[in-house]
FITOR-72464 format. One record per atom (N, C-alpha, C, O): residue number from 1; residue in three letters; atom name; x, y, z. Coordinates in Angstrom, 3 decimals. Layout:
<rs>
<seq:NUM&type:ALA&atom:CA&east:X&north:Y&up:Z>
...
</rs>
This chain:
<rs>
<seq:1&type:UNK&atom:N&east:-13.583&north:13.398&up:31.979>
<seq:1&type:UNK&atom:CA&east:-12.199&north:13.310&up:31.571>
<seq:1&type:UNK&atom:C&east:-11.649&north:11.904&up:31.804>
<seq:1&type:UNK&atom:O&east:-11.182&north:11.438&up:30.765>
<seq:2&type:UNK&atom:N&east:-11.560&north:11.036&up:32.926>
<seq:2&type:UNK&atom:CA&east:-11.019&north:10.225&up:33.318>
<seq:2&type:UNK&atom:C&east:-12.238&north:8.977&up:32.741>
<seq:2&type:UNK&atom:O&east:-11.898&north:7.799&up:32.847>
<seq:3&type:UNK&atom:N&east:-13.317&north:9.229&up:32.278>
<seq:3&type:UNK&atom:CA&east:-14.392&north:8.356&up:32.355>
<seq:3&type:UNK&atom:C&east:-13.961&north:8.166&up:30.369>
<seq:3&type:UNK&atom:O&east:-13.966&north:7.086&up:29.778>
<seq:4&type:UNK&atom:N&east:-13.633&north:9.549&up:29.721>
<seq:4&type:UNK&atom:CA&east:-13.436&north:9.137&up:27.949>
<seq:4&type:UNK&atom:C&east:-12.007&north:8.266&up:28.102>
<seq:4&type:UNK&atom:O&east:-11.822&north:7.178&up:27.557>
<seq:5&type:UNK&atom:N&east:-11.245&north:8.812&up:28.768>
<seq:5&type:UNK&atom:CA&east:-9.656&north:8.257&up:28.600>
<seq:5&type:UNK&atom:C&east:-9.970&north:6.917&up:29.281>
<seq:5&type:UNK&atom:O&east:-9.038&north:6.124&up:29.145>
<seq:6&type:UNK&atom:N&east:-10.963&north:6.459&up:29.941>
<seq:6&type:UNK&atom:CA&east:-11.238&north:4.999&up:30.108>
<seq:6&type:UNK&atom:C&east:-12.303&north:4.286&up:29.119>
<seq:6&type:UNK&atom:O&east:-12.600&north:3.114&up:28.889>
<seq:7&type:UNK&atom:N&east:-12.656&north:5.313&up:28.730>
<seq:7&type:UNK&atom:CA&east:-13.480&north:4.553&up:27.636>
<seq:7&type:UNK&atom:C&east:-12.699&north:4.406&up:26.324>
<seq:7&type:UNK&atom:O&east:-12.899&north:3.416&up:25.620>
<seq:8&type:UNK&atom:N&east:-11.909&north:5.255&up:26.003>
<seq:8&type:UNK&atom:CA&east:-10.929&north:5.175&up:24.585>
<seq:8&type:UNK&atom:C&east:-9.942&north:3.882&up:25.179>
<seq:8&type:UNK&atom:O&east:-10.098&north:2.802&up:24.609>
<seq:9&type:UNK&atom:N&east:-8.939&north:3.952&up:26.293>
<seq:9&type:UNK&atom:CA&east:-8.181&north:2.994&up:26.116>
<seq:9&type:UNK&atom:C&east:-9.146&north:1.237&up:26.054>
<seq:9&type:UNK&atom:O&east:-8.677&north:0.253&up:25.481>
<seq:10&type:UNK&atom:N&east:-10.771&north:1.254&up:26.924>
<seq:10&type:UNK&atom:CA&east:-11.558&north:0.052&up:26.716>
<seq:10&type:UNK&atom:C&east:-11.282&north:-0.261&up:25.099>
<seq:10&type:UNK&atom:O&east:-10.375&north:-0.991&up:24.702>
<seq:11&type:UNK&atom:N&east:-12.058&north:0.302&up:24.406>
<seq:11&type:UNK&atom:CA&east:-12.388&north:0.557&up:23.056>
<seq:11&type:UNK&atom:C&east:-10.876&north:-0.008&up:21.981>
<seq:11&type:UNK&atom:O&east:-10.774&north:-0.894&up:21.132>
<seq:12&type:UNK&atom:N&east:-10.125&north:0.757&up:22.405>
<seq:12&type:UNK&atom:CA&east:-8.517&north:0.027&up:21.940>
<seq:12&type:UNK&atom:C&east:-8.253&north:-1.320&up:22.140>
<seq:12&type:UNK&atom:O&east:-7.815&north:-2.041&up:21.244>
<seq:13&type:UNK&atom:N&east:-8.542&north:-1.775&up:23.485>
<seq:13&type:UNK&atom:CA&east:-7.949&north:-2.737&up:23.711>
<seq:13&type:UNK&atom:C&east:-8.716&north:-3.854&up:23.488>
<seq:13&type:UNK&atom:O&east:-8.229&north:-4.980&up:23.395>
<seq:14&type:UNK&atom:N&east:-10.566&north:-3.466&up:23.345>
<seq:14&type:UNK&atom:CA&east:-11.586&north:-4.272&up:23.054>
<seq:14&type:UNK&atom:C&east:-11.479&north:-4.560&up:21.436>
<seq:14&type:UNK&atom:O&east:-11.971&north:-5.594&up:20.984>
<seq:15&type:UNK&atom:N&east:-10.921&north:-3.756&up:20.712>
<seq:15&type:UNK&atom:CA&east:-10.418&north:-3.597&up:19.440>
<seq:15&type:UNK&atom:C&east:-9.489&north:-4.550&up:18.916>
<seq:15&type:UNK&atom:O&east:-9.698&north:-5.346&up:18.000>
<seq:16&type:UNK&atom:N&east:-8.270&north:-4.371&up:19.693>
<seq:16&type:UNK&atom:CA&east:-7.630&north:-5.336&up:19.748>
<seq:16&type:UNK&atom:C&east:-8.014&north:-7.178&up:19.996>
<seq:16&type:UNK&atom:O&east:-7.651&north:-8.057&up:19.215>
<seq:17&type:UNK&atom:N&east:-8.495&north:-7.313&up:20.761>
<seq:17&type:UNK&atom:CA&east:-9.231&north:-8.680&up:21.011>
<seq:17&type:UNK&atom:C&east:-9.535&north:-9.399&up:19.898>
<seq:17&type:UNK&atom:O&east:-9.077&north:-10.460&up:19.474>
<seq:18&type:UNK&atom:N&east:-10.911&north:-8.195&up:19.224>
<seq:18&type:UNK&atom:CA&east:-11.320&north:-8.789&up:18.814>
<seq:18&type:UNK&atom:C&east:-10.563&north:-9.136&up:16.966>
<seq:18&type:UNK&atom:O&east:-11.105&north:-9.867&up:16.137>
<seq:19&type:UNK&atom:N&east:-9.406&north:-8.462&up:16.782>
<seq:19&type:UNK&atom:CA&east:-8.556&north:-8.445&up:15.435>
<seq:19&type:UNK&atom:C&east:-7.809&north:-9.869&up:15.654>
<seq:19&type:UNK&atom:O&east:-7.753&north:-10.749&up:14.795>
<seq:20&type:UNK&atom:N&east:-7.162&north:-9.952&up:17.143>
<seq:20&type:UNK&atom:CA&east:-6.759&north:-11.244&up:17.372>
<seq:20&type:UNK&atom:C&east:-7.358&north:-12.338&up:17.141>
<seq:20&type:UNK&atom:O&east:-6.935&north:-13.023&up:16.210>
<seq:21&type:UNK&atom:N&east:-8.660&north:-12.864&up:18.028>
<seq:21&type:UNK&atom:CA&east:-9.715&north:-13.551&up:17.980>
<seq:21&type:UNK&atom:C&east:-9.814&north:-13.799&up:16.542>
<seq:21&type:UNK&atom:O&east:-9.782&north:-15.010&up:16.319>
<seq:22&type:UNK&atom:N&east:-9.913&north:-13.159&up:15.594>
<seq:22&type:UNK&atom:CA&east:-10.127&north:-12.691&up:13.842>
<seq:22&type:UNK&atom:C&east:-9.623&north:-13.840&up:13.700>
<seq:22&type:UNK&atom:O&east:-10.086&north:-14.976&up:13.811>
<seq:23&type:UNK&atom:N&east:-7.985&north:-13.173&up:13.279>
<seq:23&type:UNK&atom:CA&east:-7.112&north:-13.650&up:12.889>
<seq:23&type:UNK&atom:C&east:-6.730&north:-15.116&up:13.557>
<seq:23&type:UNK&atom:O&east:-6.210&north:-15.989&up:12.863>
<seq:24&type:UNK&atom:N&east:-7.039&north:-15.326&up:15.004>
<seq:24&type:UNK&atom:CA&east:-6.497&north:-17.187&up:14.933>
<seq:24&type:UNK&atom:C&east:-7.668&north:-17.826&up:14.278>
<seq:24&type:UNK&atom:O&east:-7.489&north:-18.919&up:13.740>
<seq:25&type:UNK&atom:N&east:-8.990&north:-17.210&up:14.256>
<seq:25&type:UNK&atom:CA&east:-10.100&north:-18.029&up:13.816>
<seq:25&type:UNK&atom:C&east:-10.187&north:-18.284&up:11.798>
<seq:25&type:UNK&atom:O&east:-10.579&north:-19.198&up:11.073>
<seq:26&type:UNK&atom:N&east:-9.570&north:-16.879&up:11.561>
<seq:26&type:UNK&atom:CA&east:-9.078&north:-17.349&up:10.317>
<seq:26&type:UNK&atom:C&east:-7.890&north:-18.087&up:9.745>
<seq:26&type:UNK&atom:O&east:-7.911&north:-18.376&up:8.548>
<seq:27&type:UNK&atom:N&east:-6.550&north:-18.515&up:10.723>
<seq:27&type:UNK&atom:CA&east:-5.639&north:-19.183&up:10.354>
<seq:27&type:UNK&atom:C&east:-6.522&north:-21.089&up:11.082>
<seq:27&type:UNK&atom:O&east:-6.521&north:-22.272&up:10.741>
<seq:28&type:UNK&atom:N&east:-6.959&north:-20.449&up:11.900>
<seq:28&type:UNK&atom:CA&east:-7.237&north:-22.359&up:11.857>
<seq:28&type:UNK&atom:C&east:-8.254&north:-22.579&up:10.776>
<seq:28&type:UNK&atom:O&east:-8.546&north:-23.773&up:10.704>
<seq:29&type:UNK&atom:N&east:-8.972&north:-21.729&up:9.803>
<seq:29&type:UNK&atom:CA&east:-9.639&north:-22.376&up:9.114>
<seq:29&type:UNK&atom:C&east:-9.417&north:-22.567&up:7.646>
<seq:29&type:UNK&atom:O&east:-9.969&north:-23.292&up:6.819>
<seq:30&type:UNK&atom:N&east:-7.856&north:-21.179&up:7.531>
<seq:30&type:UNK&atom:CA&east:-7.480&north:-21.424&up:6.775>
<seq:30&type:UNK&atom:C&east:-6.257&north:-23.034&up:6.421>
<seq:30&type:UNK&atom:O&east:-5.747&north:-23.397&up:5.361>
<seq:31&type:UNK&atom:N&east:-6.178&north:-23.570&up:7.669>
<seq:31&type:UNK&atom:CA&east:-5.330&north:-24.397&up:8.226>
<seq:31&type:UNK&atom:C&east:-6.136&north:-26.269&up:7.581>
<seq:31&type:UNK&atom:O&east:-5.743&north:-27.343&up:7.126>
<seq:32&type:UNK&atom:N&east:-7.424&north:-25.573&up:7.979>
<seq:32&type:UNK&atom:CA&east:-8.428&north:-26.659&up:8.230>
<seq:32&type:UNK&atom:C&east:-8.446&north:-26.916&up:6.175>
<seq:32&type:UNK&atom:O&east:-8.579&north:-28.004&up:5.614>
<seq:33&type:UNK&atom:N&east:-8.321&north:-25.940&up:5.682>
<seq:33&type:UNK&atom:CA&east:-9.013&north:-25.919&up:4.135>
<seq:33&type:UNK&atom:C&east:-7.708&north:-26.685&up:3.623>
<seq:33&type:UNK&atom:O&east:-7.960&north:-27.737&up:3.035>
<seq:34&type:UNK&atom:N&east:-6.496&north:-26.381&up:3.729>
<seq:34&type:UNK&atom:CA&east:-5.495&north:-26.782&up:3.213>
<seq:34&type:UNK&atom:C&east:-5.030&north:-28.468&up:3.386>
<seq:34&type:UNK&atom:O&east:-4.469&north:-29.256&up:2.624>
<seq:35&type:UNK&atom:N&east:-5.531&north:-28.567&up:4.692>
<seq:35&type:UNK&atom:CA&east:-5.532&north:-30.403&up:4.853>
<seq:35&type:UNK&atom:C&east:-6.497&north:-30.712&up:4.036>
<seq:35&type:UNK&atom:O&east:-6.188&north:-30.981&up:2.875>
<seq:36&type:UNK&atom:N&east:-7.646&north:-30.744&up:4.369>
<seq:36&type:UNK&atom:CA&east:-8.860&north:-31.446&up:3.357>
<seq:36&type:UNK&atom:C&east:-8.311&north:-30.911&up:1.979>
<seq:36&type:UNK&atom:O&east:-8.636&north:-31.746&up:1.134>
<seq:37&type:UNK&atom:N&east:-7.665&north:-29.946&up:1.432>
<seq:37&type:UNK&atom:CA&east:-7.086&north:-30.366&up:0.107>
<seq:37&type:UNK&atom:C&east:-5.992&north:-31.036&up:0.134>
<seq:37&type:UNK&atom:O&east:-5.571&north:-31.241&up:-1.005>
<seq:38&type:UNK&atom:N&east:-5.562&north:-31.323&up:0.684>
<seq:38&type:UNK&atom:CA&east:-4.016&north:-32.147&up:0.828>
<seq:38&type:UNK&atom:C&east:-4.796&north:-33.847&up:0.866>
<seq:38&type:UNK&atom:O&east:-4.579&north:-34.803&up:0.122>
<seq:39&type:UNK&atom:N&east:-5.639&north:-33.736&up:1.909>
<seq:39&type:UNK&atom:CA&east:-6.549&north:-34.866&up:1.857>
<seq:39&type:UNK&atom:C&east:-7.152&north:-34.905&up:0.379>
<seq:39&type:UNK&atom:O&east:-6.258&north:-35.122&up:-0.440>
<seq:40&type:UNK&atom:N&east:-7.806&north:-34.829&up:0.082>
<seq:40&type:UNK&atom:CA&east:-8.425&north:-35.094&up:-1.127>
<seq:40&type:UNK&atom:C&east:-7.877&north:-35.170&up:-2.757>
<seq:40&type:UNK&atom:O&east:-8.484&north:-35.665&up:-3.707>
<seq:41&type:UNK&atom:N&east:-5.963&north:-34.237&up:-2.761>
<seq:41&type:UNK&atom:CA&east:-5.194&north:-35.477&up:-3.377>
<seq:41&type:UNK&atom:C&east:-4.816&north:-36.427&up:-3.144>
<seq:41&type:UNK&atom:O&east:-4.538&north:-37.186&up:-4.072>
<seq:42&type:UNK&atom:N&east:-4.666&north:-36.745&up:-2.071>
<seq:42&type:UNK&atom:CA&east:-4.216&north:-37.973&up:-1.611>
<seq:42&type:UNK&atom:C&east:-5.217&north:-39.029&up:-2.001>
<seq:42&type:UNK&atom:O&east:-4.759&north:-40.171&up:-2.036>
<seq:43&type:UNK&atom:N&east:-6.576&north:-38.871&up:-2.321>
<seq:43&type:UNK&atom:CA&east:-7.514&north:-39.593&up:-2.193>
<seq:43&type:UNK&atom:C&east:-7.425&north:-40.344&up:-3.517>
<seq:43&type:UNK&atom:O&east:-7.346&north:-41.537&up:-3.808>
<seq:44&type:UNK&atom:N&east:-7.483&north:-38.772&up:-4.483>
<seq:44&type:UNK&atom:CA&east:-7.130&north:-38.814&up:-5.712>
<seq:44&type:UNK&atom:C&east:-6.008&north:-39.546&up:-6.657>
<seq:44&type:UNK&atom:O&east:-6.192&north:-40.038&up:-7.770>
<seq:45&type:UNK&atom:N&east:-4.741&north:-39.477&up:-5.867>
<seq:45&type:UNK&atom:CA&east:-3.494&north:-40.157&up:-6.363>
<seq:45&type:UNK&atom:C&east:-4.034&north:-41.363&up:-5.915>
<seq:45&type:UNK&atom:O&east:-4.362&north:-42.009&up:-6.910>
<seq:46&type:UNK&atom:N&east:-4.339&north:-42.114&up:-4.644>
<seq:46&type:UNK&atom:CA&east:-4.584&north:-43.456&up:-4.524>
<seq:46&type:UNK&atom:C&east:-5.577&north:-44.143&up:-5.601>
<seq:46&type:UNK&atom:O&east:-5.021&north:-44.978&up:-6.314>
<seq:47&type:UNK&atom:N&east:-6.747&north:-43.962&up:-5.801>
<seq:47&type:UNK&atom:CA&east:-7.478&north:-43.768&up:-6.978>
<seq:47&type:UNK&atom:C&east:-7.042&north:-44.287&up:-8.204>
<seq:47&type:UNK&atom:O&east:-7.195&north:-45.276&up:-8.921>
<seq:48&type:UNK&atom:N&east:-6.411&north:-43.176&up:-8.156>
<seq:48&type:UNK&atom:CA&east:-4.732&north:-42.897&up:-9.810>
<seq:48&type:UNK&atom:C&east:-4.474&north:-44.169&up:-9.711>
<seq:48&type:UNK&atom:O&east:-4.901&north:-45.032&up:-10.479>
<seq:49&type:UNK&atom:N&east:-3.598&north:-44.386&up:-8.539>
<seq:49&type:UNK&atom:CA&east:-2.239&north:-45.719&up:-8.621>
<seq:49&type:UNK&atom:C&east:-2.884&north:-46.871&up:-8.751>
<seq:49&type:UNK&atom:O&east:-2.273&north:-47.873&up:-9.124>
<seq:50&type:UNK&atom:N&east:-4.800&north:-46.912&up:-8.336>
<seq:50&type:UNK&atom:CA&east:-4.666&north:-48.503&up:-7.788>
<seq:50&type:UNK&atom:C&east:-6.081&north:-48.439&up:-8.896>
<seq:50&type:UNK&atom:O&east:-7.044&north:-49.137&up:-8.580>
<seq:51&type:UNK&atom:N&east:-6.141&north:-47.855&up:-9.782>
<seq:51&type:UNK&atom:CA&east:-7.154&north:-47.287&up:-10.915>
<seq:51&type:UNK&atom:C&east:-8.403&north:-47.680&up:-10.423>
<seq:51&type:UNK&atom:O&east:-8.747&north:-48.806&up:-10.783>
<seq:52&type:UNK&atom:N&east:-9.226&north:-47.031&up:-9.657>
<seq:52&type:UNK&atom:CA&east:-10.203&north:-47.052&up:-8.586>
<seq:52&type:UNK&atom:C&east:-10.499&north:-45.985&up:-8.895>
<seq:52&type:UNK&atom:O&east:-11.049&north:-45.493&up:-7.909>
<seq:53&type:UNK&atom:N&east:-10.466&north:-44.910&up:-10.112>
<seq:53&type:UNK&atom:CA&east:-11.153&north:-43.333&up:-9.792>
<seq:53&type:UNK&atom:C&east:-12.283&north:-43.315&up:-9.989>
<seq:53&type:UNK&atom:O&east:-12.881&north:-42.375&up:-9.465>
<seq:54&type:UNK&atom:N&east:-12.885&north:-44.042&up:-10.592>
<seq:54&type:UNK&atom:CA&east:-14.348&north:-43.822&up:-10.460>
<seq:54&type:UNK&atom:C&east:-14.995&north:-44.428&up:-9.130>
<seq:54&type:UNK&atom:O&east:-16.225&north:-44.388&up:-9.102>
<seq:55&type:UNK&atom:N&east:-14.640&north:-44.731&up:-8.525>
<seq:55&type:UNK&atom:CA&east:-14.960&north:-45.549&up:-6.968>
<seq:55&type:UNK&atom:C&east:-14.841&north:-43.946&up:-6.048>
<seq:55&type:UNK&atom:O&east:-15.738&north:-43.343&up:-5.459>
<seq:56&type:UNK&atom:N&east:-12.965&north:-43.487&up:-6.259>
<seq:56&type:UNK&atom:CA&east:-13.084&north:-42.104&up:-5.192>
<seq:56&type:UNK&atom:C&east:-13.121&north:-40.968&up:-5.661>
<seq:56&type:UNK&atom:O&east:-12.612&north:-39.910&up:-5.290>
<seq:57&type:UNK&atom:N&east:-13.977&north:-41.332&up:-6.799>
<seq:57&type:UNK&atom:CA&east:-14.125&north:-39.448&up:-7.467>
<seq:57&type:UNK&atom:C&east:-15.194&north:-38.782&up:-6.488>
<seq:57&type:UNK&atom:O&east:-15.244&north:-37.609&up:-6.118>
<seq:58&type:UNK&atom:N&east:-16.203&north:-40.061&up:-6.107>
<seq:58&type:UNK&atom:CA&east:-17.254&north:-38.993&up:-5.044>
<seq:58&type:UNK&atom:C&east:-16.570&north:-38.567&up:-4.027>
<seq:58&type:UNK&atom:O&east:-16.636&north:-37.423&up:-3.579>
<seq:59&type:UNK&atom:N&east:-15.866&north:-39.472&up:-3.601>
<seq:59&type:UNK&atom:CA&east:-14.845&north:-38.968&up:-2.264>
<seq:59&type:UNK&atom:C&east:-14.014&north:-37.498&up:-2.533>
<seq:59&type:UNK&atom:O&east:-13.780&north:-36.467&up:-1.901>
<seq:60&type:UNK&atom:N&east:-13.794&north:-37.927&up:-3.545>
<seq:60&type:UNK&atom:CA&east:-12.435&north:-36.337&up:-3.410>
<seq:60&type:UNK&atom:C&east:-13.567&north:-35.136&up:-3.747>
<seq:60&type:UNK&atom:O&east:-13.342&north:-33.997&up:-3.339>
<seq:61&type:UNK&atom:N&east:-14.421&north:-35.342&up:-4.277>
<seq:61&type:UNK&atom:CA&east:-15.416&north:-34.119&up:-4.774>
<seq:61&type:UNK&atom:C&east:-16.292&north:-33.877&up:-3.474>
<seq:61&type:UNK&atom:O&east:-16.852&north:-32.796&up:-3.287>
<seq:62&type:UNK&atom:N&east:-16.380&north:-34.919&up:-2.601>
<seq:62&type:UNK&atom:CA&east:-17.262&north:-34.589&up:-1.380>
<seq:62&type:UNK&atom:C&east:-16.201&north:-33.983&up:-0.188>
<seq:62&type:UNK&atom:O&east:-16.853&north:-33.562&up:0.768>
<seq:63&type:UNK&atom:N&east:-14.788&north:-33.840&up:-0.014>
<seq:63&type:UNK&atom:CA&east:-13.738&north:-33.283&up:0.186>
<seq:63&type:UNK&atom:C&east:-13.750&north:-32.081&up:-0.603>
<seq:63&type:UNK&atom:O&east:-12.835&north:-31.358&up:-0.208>
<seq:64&type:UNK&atom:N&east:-14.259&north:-31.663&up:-1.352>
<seq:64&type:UNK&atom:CA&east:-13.857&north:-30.023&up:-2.075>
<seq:64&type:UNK&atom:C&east:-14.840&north:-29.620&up:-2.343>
<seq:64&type:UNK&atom:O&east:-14.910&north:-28.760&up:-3.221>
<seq:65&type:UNK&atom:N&east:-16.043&north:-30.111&up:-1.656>
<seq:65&type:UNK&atom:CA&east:-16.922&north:-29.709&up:-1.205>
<seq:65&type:UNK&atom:C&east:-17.098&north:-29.046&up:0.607>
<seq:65&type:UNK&atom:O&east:-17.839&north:-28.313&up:1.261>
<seq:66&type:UNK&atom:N&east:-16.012&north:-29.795&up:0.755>
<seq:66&type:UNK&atom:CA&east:-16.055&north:-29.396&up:2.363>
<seq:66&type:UNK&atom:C&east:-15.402&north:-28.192&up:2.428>
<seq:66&type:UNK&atom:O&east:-15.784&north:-27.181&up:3.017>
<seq:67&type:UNK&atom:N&east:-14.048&north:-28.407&up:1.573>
<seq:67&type:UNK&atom:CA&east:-13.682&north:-26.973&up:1.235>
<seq:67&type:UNK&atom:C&east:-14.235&north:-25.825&up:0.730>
<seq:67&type:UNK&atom:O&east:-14.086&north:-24.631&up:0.992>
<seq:68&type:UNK&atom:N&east:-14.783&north:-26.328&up:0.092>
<seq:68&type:UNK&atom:CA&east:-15.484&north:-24.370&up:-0.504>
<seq:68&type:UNK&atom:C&east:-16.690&north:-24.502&up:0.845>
<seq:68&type:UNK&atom:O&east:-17.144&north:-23.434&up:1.256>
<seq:69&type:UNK&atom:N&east:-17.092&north:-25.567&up:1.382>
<seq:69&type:UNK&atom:CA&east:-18.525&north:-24.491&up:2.711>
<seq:69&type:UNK&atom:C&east:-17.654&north:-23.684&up:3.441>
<seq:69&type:UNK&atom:O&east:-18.019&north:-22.598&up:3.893>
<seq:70&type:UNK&atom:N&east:-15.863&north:-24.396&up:3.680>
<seq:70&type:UNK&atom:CA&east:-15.378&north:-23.687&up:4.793>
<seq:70&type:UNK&atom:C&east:-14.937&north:-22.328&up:4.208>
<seq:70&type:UNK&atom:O&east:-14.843&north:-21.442&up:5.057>
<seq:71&type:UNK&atom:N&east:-14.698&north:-22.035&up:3.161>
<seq:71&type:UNK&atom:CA&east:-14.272&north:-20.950&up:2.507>
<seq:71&type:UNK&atom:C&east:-15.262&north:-19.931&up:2.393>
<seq:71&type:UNK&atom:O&east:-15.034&north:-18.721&up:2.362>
<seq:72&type:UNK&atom:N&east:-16.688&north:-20.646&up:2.316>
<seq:72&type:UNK&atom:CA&east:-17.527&north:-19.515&up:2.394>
<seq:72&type:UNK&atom:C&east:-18.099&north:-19.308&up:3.709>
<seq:72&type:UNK&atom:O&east:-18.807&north:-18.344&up:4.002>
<seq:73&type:UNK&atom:N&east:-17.772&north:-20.237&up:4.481>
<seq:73&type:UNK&atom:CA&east:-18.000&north:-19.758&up:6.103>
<seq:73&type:UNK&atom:C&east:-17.282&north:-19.062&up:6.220>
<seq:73&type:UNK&atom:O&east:-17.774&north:-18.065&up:6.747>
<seq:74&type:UNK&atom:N&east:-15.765&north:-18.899&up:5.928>
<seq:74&type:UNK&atom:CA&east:-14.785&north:-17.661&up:6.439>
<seq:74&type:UNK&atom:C&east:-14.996&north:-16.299&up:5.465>
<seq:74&type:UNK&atom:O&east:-14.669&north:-15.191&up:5.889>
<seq:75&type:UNK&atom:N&east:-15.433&north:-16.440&up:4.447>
<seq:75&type:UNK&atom:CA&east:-16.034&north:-15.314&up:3.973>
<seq:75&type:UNK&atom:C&east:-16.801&north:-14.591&up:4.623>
<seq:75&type:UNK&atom:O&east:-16.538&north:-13.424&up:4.910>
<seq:76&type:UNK&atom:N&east:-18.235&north:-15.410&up:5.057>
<seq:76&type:UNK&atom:CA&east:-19.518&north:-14.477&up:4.988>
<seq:76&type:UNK&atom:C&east:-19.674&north:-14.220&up:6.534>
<seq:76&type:UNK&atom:O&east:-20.354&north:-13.250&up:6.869>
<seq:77&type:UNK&atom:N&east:-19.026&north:-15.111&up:7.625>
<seq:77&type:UNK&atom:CA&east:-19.490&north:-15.127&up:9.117>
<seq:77&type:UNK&atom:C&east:-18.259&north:-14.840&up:9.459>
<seq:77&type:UNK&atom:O&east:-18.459&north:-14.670&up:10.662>
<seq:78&type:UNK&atom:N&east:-17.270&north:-14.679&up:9.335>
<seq:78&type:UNK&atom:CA&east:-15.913&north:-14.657&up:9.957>
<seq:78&type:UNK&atom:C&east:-15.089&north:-13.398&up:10.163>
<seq:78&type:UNK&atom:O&east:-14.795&north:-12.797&up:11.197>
<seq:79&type:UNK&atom:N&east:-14.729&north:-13.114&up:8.583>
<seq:79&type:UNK&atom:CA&east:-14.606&north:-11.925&up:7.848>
<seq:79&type:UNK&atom:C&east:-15.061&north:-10.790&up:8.380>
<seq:79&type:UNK&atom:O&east:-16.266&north:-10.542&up:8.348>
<seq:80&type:UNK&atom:N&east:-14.230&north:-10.002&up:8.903>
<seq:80&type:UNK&atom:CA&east:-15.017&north:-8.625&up:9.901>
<seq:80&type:UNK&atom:C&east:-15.398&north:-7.368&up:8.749>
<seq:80&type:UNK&atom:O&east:-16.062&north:-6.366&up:9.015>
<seq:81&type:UNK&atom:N&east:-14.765&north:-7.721&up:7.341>
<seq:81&type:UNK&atom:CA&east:-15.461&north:-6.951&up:6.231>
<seq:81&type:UNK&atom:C&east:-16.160&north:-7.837&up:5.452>
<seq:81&type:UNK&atom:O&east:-16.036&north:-7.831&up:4.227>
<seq:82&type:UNK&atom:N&east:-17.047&north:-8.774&up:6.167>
<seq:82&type:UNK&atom:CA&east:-18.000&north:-9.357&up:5.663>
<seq:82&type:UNK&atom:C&east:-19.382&north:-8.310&up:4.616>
<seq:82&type:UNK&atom:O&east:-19.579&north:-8.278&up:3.402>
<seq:83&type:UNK&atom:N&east:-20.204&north:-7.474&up:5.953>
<seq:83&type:UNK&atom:CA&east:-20.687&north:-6.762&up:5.050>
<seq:83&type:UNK&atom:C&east:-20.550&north:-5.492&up:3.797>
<seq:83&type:UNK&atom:O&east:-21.321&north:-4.670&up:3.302>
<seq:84&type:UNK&atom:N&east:-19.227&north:-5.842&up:3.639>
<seq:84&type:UNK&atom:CA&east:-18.654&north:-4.895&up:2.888>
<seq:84&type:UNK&atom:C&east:-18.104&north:-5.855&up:1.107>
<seq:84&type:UNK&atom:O&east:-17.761&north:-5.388&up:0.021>
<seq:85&type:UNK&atom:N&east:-18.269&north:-7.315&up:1.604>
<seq:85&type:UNK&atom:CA&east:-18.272&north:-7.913&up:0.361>
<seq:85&type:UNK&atom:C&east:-18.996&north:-8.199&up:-0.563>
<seq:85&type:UNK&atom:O&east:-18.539&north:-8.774&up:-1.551>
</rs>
């Protein structure tokens, strides 16, 4: 009796943890994706203004490249319905 009602409230609260844990690990990476695109117009408009795009087209494409690994890192390893995608 006292051993399930300690194992259900573990289980809850181990539950909990780990939804938290989730969730800051997916806002910093969703955090992380949004600079490197913020970065990589920026790269782009400079480029633009100072007509250099063929100089930082590898740059901004090697920037949205960084973005989609991190997007599919938070997909496939992160994502607690990973194997369900």
């Amino acid at each position: 009796m006292v051993e399930d009602r300690l194992r259900g409230r573990f289980d809850y609260y181990l539950g909990k943890t780990e939804i938290v844990i989730y969730s800051v690990l997916a806002l910093l990476l969703a955090v992380t994706a949004f600079v490197t695109i913020a970065t990589a117009g920026q790269i782009l408009w400079i480029g633009l203004s100072h007509w250099t795009v063929a100089a930082q087209t590898l740059r901004v494409l090697n920037q949205l490249l960084i973005v989609l690994m991190l997007v599919r890192f938070c997909i496939h390893y992160v994502s607690p319905f990973a194997p369900m995608l």
